[in-house]
C-alpha positions in Angstrom: -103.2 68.4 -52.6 -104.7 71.8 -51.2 -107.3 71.5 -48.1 -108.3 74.2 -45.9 -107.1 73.1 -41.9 -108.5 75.2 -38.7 -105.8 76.9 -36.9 -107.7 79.2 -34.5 -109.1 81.6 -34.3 -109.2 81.3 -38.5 -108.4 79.0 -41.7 -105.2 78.5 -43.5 -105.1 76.5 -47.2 -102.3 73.9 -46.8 -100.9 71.6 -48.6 -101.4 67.8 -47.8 -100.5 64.3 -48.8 -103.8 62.8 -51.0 -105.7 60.2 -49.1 -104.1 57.2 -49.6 -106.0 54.8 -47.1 -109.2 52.9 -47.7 -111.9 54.0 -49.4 -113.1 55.3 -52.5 -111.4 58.4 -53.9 -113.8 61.8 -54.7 -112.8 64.5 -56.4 -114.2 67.5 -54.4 -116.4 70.0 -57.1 -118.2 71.4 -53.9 -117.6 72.0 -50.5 -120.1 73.7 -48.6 -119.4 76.1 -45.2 -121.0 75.6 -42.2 -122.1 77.7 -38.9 -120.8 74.5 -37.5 -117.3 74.9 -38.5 -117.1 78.1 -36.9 -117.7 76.1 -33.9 -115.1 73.7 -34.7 -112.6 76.5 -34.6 -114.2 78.6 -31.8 -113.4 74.9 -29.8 -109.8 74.8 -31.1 -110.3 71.9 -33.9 -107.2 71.8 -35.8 -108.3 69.0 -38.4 -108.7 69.8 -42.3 -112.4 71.0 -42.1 -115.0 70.4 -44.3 -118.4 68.2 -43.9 -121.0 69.2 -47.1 -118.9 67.6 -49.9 -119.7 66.7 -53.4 -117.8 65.7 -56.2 -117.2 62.7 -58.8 -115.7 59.4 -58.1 -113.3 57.3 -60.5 -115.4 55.9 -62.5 -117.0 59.1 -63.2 -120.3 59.0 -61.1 -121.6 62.1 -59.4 -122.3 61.8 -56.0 -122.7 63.5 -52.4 -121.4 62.5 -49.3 -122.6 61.7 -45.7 -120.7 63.3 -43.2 -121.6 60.6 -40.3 -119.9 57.0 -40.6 -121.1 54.6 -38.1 -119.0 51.3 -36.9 -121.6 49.7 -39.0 -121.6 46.7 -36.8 -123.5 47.8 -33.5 -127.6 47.6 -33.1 -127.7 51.2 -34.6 -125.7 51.2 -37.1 -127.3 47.6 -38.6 -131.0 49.6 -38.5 -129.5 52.1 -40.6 -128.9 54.6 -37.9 -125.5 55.8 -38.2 -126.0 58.8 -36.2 -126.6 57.1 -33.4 -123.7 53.9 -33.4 -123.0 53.1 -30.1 -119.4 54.0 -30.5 -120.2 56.8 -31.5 -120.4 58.6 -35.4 -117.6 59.6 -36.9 -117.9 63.2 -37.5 -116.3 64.7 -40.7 -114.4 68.1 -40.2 -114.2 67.3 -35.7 -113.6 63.6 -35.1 -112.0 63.2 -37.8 -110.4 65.2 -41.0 -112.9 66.8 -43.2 -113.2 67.1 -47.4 -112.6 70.4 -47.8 -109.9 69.5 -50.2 -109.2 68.5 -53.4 -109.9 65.1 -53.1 -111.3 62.7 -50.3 -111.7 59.3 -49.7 -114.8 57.8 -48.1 -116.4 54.8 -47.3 -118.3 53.4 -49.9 -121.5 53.3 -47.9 -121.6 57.0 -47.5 -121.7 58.3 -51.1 -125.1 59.0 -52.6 -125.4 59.1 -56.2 -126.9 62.4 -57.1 -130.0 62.1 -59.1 -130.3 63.9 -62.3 -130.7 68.0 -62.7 -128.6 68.3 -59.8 -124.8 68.7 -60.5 -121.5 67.9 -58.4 -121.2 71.5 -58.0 -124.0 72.5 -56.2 -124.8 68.9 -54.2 -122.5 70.4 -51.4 -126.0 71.3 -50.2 -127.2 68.0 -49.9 -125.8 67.5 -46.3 -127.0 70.5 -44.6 -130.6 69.5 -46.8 -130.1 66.1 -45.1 -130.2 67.7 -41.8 -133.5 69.7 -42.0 -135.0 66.6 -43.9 -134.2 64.4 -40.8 -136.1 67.1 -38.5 -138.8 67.1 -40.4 -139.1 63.9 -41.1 -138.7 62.5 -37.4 -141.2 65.5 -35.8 -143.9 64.1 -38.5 -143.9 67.2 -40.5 -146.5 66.1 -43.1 -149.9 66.4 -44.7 -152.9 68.3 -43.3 -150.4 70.0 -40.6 -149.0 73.4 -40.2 -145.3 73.6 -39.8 -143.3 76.3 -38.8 -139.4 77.3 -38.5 -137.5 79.2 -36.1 -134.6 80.4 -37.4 -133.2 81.7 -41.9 -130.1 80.6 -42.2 -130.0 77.7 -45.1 -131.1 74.9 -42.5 -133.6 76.8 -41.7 -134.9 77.7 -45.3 -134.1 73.9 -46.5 -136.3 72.6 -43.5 -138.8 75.1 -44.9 -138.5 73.3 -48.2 -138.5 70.1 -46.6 -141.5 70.6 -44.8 -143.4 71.7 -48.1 -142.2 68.5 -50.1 -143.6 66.6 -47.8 -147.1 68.1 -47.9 -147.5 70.3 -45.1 -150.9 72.2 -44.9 -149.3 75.6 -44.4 -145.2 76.4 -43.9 -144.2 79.6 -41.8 -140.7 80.5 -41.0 -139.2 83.6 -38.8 -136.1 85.2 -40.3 -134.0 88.0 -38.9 -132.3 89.1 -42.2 -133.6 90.5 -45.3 -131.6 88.6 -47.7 -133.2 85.7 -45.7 -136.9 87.4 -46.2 -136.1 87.5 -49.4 -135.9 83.2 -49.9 -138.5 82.5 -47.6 -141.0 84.8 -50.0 -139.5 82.7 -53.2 -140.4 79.4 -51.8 -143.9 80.4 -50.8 -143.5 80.4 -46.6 -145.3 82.6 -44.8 -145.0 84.9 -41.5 -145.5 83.2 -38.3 -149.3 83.8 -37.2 -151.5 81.4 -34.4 -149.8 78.3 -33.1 -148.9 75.2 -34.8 -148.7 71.7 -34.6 -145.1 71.0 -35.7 -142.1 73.8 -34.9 -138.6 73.5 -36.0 -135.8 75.2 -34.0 -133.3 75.5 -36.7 -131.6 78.9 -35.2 -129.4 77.7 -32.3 -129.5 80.0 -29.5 -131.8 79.8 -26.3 -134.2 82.8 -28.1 -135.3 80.9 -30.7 -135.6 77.4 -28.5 -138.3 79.6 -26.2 -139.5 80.8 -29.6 -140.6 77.8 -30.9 -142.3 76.9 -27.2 -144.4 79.7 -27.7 -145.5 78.9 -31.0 -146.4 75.5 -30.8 -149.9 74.3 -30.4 -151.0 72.3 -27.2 -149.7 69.1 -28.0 -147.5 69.5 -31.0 -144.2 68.4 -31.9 -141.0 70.2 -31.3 -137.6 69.4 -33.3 -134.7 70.5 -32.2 -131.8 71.1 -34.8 -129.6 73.6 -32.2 -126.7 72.1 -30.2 -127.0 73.7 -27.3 -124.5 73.6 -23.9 -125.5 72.2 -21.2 -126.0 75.4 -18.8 -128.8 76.7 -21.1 -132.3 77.6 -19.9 -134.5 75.2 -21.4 -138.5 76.2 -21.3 -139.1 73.2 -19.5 -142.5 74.7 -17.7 -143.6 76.4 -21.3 -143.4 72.4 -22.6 -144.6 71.0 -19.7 -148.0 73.7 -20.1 -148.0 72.6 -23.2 -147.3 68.7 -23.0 -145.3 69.1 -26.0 -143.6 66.8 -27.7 -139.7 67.1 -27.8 -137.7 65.7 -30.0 -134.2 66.3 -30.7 -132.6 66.0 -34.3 -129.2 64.4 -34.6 -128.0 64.5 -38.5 -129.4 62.2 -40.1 -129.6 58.6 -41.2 -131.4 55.4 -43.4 -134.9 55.1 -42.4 -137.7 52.6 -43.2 -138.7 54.1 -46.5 -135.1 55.1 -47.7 -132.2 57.4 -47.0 -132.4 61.1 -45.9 -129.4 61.9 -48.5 -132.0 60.4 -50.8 -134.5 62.3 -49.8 -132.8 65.4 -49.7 -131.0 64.9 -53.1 -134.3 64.3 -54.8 -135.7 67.8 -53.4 -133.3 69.7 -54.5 -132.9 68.3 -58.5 -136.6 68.7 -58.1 -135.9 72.6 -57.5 -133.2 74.4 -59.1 -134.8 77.9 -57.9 -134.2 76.7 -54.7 -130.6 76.0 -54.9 -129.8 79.0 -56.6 -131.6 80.9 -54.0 -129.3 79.4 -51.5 -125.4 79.2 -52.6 -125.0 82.6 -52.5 -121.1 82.9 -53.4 -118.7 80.7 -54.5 -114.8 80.4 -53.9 -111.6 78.7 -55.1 -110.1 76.5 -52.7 -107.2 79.2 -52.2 -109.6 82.0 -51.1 -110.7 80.3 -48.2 -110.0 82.5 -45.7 -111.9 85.0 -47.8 -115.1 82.6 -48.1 -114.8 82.1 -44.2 -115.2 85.8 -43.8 -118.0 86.4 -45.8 -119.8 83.4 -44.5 -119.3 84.8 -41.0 -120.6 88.6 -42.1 -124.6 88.9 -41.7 -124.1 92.1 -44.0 -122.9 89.8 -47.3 -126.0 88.4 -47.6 -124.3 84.7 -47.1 -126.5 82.3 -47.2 -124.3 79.1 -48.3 -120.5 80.2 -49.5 -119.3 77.3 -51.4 -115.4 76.1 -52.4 -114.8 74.8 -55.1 -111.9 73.1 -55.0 
């Protein structure tokens, strides 16, 4: 089969032996590209990359798939949080080869079946959807409250989203690109203005983490979506000023009242506008290293560049 494998400092489309180990087989319709997997390839990764996957099992059922496995037999994993298994998650794409590829096979557990309205070819954007749901969701975004969101890129527009499905008072969200402008205006989120009681960091770099500091109310909640090194300069004293709540957000997982897959799936059939809004071009599998450069140019108006396999 064809899959696209980091080899630094870039992407080549090779050709692979089909999964043949356990689990159920996917065919790949969508497979989304990530800020993250430039990462992966800025650290030297050389797996098959490739961790917001959709496609359509055997039997013909649409479905998305999580991009954390668990052990599923520690503490964690039993309460449904996989992104926490005390061996530590299985990361598609870094721990272990990705779906970016015709087909993939994956635990049972960790396909969702997509709800109806939303097809096999955009679900790709269930995962990164996941990942601002989670935010949200843990820093108590929710009725009555104003929310805002540091950082347009799609996790930060889809925590946007999030934060409007689940009832927000008021959603803000500072961009730096028109194209990203653009969405945020379509969904209905405003500039930033006064302080407010929950802040996402969804951005990634040590400008927006002080960002979010500063706009926070006394007392609110901070999330924190960035993965940041271990030398940066956190705003400790700003938080401390502040007593403000920290909390950060690790992928995502089951939860009390469900599943953030679930949750995010459910969003996004429930918006089509929203989706449209956010794939923003769309490859075969065999012009990958054409879709890796246009998701890596600010100028191309990227927002989510999508293979297709």
């Amino acid at each position: 089969m064809r899959a696209v494998r980091s080899t630094p400092p870039g992407v080549t489309v090779v050709d692979v032996d089909a999964p043949s180990g356990p689990g159920e087989m996917v065919t790949i319709r969508s497979a989304g590209i990530c800020a993250s997997d430039f990462k992966y390839i800025e650290f030297g990764c050389t797996m098959l990359l490739g961790h917001e996957l959709a496609g359509v099992t055997e039997d013909g059922t649409a479905v998305a798939v999580e991009a954390l496995f668990g052990c599923g037999e520690c503490e964690q994993c039993r309460a449904g949080q996989v992104n926490l298994c005390a061996l530590g998650p299985t990361a598609l794409g870094v721990t272990s080869d990705g779906g970016m590829a015709e087909y993939f096979a994956a635990p049972a557990s960790a396909l969702v079946p997509l709800p109806d309205g939303l097809a096999a070819t955009d679900a790709c954007l269930v995962e990164p959807a996941s990942v601002a749901w989670h935010a949200c969701r843990i820093a108590g975004a929710g009725p009555d409250l104003r929310v805002a969101v540091i950082g347009g890129g799609a996790i930060g527009l889809l925590a946007a989203a999030s934060a409007q499905r689940m009832g927000a008072a008021e959603v803000s969200i500072e961009v730096r690109h028109p194209h990203q402008q653009a969405v945020a205006e379509r969904i209905g989120a405003t500039e930033t203005s006064g302080h407010y009681d929950v802040v996402i960091e969804a951005a990634g770099t040590e400008s927006a983490l002080h960002r979010a500091t500063e706009v926070a109310r006394p007392g609110g909640t901070m999330a924190v979506l960035g993965v940041f090194p271990p030398g940066v300069t956190w705003p400790q004293h700003q938080c401390f000023l502040k007593e403000l709540r920290t909390v950060p957000s690790l992928g995502y997982c089951r939860h009390s009242g469900g599943r953030d897959f679930d949750d995010a799936a459910a969003m996004l059939a429930a918006d089509p506008e929203l989706v449209d809004a956010l794939i923003t071009h769309r490859f075969p599998i065999d012009d990958a290293a054409e879709a890796f450069r246009v998701a890596a140019d600010r100028s191309s108006g990227a927002l989510r560049v999508v293979l297709e396999p």
